[in-house]
C-alpha positions as CSV (number, residue, x, y, z in Angstrom):
1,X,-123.3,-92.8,92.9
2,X,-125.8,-89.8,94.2
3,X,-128.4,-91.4,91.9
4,X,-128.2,-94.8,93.6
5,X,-128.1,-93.4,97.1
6,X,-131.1,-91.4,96.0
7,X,-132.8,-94.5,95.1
8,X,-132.4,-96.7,98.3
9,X,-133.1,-93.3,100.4
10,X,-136.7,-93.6,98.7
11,X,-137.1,-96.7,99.1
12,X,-136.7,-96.7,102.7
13,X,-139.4,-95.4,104.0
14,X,-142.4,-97.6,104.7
15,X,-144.6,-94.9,103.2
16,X,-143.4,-94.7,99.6
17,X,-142.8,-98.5,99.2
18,X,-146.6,-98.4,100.1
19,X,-147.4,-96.0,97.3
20,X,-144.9,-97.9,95.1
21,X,-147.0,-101.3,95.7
22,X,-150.2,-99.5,94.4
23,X,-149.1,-98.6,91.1
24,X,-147.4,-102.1,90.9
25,X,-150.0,-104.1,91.3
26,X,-152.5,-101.9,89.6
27,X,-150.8,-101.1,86.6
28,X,-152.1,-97.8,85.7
29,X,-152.1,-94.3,86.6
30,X,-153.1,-92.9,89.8
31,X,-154.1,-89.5,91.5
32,X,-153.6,-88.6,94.7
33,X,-157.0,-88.6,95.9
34,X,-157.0,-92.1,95.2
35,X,-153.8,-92.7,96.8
36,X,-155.2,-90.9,100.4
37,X,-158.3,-93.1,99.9
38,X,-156.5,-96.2,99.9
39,X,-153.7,-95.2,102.2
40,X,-156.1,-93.6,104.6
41,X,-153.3,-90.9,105.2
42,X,-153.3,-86.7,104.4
43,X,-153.2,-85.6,100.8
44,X,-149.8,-83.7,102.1
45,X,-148.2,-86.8,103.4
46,X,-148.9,-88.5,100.1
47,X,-147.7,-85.6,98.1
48,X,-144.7,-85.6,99.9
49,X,-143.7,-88.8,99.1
50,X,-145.0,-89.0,95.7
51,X,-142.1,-86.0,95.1
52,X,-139.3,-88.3,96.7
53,X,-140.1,-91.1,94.7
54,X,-140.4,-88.3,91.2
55,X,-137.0,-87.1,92.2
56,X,-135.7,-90.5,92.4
57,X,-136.8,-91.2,88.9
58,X,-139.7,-94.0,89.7
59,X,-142.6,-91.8,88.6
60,X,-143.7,-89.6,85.7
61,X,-146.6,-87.3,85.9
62,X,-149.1,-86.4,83.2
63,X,-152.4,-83.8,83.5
64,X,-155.9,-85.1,82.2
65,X,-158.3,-82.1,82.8
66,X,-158.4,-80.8,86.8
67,X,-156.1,-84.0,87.7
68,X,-152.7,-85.1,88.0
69,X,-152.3,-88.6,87.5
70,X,-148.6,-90.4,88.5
71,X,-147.4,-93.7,86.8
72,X,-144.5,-96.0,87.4
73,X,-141.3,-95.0,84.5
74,X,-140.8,-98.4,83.0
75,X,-138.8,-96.7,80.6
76,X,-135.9,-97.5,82.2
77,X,-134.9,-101.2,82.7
78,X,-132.8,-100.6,85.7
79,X,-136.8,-99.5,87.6
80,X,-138.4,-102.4,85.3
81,X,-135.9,-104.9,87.6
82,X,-137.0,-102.8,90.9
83,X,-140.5,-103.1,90.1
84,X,-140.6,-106.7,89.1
85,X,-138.3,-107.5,92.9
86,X,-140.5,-105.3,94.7
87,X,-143.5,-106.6,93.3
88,X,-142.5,-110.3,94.6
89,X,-141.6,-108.9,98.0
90,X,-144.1,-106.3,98.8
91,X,-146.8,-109.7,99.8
92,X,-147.7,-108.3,103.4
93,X,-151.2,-108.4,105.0
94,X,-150.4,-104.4,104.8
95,X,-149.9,-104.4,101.4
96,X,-152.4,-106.5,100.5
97,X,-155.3,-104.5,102.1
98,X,-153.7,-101.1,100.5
99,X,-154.4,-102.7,97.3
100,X,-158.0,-103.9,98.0
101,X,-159.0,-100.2,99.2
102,X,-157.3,-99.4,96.1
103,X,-159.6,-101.7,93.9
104,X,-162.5,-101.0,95.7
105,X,-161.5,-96.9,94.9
106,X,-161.1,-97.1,91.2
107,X,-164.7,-98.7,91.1
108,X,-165.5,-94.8,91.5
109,X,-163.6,-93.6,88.3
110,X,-165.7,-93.0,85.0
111,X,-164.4,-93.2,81.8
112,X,-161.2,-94.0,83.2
113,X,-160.7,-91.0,85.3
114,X,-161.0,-89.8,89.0
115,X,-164.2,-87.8,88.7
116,X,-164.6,-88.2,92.8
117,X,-161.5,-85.9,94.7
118,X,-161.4,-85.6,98.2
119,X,-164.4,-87.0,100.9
120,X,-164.4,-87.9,103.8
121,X,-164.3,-91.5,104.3
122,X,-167.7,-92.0,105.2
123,X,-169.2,-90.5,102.1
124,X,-166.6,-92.7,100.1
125,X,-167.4,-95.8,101.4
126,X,-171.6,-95.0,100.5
127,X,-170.6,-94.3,97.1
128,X,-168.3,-97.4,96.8
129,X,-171.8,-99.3,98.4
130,X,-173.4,-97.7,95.5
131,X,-171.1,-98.4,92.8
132,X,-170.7,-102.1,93.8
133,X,-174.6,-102.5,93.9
134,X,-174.7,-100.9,90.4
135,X,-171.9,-103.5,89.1
């Protein structure tokens, strides 16, 4: 029974089912830094989160070099049925422009991997300027 309450405490906060929509409808692995782009919130706020939603069993976390990358657990099928609902109702205007940011973010990665980390917002959107010209 703690497990489930666990799970609906994380979901309930508009926050983490923000976070949860990214790696939804992306489908990969994401860093922070990515997430505070696209969130336009603090990398502590974001970390914070990204813990509640670990401890409630929706994430695993693997290191590639100076990163640490988060991905949705599929393993289990009770969080491949929580995905697949929240995926079908997570279809606000909010959500929807997280996701874009998100897009227009990755456009940054090389080789498959942040290479970018934290900058002002700014300086992120020249280089996303920059990357979309080069595409």
């Amino acid at each position: 029974m703690d497990n489930i309450v666990e799970i609906f405490k994380a979901l309930a906060d508009e926050t983490r089912l923000r976070i949860l929509n990214l790696f939804i409808k992306s489908g990969r692995d994401l860093c922070v830094c990515e997430l505070t782009d696209s969130l336009k919130l603090p990398q502590y706020h974001i970390s914070k989160h990204l813990n509640i939603l670990r401890s409630a069993g929706f994430f695993i976390q693997e290191r590639k070099g100076t990163w640490i990358y988060y991905n949705l657990d599929t393993s289990d099928s009770s969080n491949q049925k929580l995905f697949g609902f929240l995926e079908d109702y997570l279809t606000d205007d909010r959500f929807e422009e997280d996701f874009e940011l998100l897009k227009q973010r990755l456009l940054l990665r090389e080789e498959g991997k942040c290479v970018v980390g934290f900058i002002p917002e700014k300086d992120l959107l020249k280089k996303i300027q920059m990357k979309t010209k080069e595409v």
